[in-house]
C-alpha positions as CSV (number, residue, x, y, z in Angstrom):
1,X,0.0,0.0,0.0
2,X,1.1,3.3,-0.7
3,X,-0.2,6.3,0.9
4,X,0.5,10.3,-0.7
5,X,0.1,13.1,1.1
6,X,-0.7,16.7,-1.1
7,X,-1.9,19.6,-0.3
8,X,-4.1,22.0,-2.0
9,X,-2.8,24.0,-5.2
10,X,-2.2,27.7,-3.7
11,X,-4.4,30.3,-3.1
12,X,-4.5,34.0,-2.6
13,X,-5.0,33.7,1.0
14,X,-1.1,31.5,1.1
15,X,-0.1,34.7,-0.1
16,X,-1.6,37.1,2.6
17,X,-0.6,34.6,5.3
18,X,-4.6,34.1,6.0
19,X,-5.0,31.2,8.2
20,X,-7.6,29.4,6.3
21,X,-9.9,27.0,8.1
22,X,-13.5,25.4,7.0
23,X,-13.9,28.3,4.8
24,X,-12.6,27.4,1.2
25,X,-9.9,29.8,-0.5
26,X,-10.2,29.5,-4.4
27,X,-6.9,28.3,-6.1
28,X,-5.6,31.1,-8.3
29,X,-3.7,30.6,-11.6
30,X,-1.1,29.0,-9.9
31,X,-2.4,27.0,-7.8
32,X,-4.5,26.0,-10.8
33,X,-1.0,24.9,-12.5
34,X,0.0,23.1,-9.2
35,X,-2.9,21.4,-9.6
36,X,-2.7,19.7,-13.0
37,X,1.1,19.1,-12.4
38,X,0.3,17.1,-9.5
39,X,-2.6,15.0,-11.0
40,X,-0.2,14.5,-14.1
41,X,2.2,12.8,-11.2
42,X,-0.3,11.1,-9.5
43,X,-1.6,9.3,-12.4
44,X,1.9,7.7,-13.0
45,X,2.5,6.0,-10.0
């Protein structure tokens, strides 16, 4: 068994240093990119 940790692709409030909670932060454009890399690597394994 193999078991990956992530996280979620970044947002604008990573950037502000908002401490985000139950509330969900939109990705922006590069946490949209972090995103698709990171399926593109999960898919391989």
């Amino acid at each position: 068994m193999r078991i990956v940790i992530t996280r979620h692709g970044q947002t604008n409030h990573n950037i502000n240093n908002i401490i985000q909670g139950h509330d969900e932060g939109e990705i922006n454009d590069k946490g949209y990119i972090q995103v698709v890399n990171l399926s593109k690597k999960l898919k391989k394994l």
